[in-house]
N, C-alpha and C positions, 0 to 999 in steps of 0.2 A: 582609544585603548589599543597597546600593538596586539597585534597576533598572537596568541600562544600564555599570553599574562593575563591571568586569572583574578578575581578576588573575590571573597566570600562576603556576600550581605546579612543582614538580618535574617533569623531562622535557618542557617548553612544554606542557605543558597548560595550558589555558582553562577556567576555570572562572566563569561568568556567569548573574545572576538573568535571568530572562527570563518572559515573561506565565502561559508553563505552568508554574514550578517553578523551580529549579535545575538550567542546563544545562552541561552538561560536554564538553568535544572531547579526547579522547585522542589522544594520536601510537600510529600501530598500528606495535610495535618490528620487525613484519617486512618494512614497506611504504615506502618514503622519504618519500611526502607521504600514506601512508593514515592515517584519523581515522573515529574512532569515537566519535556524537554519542549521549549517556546524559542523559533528562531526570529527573530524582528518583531515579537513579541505575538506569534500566530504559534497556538498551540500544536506541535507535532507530535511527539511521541510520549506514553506513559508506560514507564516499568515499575513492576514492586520486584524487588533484589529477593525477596521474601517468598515469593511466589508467584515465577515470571510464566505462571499458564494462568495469569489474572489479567483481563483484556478490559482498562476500564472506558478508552475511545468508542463509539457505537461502529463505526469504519472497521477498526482495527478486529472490535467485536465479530463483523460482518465475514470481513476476512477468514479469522479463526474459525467461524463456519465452514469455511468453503476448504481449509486447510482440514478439518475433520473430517470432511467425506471425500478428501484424495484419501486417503489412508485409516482406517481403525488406529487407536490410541496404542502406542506400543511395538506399531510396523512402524522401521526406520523409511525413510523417504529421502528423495535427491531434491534437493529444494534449490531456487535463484530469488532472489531477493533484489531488485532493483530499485535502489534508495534502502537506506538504511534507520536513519534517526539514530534512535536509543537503541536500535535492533532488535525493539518489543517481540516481533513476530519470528523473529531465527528463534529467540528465548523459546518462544512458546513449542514451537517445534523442537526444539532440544529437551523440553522439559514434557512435552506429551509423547514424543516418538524420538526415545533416547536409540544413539549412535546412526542419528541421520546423520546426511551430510549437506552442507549447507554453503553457497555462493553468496554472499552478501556485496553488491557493487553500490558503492556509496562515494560518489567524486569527490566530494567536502573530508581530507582529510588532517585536517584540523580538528572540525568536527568528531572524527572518526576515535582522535588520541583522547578527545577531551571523555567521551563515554566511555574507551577503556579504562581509563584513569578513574573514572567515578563511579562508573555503575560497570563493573569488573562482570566480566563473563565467566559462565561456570567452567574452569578448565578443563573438564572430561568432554564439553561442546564442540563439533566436530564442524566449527564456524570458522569460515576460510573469507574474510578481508579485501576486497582490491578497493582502493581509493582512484577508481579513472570514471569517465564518462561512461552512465546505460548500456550503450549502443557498443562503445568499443568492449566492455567487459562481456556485455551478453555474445558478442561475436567470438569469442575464446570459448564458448561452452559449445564441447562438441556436440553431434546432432542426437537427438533422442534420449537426451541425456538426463531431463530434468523430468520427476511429478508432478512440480508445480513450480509455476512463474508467477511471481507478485512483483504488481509495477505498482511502487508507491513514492512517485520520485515529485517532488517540489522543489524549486528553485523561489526563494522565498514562499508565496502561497499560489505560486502559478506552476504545469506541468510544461515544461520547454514542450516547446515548437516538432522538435524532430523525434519524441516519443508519442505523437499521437497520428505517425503515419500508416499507411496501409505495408511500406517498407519495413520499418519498426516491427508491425506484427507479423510480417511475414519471417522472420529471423526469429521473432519466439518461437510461431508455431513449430519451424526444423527444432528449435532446443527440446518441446515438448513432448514427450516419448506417448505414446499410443494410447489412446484413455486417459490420460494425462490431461492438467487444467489449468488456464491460465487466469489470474483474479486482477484484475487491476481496481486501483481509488482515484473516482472520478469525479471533480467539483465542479459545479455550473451553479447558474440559476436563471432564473427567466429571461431571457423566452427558451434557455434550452438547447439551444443551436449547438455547442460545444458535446452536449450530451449524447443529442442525436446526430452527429458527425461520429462521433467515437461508434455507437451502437452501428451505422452503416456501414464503418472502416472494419470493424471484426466481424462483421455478418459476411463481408469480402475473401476471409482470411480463413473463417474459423463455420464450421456447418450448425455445430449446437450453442446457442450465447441464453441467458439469463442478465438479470438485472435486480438487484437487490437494494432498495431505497426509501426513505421515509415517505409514505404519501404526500404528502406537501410540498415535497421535492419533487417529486415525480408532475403534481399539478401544477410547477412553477408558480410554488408560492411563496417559495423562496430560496436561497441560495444554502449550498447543502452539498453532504457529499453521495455516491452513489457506487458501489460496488458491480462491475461487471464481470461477468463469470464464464468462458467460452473452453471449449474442448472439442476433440474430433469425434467425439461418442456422445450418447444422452448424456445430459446430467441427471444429478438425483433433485431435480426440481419438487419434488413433494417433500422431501427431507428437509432441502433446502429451507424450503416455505414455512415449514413447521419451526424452525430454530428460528428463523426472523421473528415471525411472529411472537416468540416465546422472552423475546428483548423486553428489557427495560423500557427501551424507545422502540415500540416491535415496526417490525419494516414489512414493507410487499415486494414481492418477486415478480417481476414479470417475463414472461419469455412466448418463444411460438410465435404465431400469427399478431398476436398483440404488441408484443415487444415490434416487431419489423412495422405496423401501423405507427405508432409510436414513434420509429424516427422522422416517419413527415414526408419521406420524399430524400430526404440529405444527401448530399453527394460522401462521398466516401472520399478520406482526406488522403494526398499523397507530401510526401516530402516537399514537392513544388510547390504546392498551398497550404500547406498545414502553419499553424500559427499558436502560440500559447493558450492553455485556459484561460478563463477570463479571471480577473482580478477579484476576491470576495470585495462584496463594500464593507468600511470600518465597522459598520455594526455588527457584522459576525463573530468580531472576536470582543464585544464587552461586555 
């Protein structure tokens, strides 16, 4: 199927090549305008058009925590958004803390026409677009500039190689303005290694981190995604922990002395050795 030629299956689904793969928009049967974007058939993003401060991913869920306690509901914020999807999470910030302003860098732009085309943004949303590479967009944001940095980027269901350097986070932290947070979504599973590299690399970078994960995840017991939460001030870790746990699928937080035992030892990744997430096995997506 070329590039850009779309065609509708059964129940209006969308089914369109686009720069990362084959993308897919599901109608969600419980939700009037909910859609659920799957690229190579690995679930990514879910929007209700209806009501985009509805977070139905536990990840995404995880996030909008952490997007809660940069700001009260209603203070606008300077938001970066590295990786896009469905741009579940600009939505959410546009519809909880109206006339933010919002960066969204999303390389896949193929991808990028197919979701404005279908799942249309609210036009009063103060969502600003680049279709280039993480690393080259996030270097365009001047310094001090952002509340919050969410790295939510995949390359199919892996996070490239050169967004999980000690490099990488050193360029967020300058975007990062003062008390300011940065959240990234981080998948591993046993034995962890990927996990605990990433938790070493921002303990390098960044003075206060948290970790926000399903237990099971955390005991390597299975593969899963994990929320990391870093800033140059405390965080609201009791806030935090209370919203986890208040989930549907409730998670544990960990930070302090526990979280830095927990990475093991791990070297701290640089540009020279950094290498992809690791690959989920097929049984995570059936």
């Amino acid at each position: 199927m070329g590039k850009g030629k779309s065609r509708r299956v059964a129940s209006a689904a969308v089914v369109e090549s686009v720069d990362g793969g084959l993308a897919e928009l599901l109608p969600d049967r419980e939700r009037a305008r909910g859609w659920t974007l799957l690229i190579d058939g690995a679930p990514q993003s879910h929007v209700d058009l209806d009501d985009p401060a509805y977070l139905s991913f536990e990840y995404q869920r995880r996030l909008g925590h952490v997007i809660d306690l940069v700001a009260p509901p209603g203070r606008p914020v300077h938001a970066v958004h590295l990786g896009g999807g469905a741009l579940t999470l600009a939505r959410y910030v546009a519809a909880t803390r109206p006339r933010s302003t919002q960066q969204v860098v999303e390389r896949d732009a193929a991808l990028v026409q197919l979701v404005r085309r279908e799942l249309p943004l609210d036009p009063n949303a103060r969502i600003r677009v680049r279709s280039v590479d993480a690393r080259e967009g996030l270097a365009k944001v001047p310094d001090g500039w952002a509340d919050l940095v969410v790295a939510d980027v995949f390359s199919g269901a892996r996070t490239p190689a050169h967004l999980t350097s000690e490099e990488f986070l050193a360029d967020v932290r300058r975007v990062v303005k003062a008390g300011g947070m940065y959240a990234a979504n981080l998948a591993d599973g046993p034995p962890l290694a990927h996990l605990r590299g990433q938790i070493a690399t921002a303990a390098g970078v960044f003075p206060e981190l948290a970790l926000v994960a399903d237990p099971t995840v955390l005991r390597g017991k299975r593969f899963g995604n994990a929320v990391l939460v870093a800033s140059d001030q405390p965080l609201p870790v009791a806030e935090l922990t209370r919203r986890a746990a208040s989930d549907p699928h409730p998670a544990r937080v960990e930070h302090g002395r526990t979280l830095r035992d927990f990475t093991g030892g791990a070297n701290p990744v640089t540009d020279a050795s950094a290498v992809a997430s690791p690959a989920p096995p097929p049984s995570v997506f059936r």
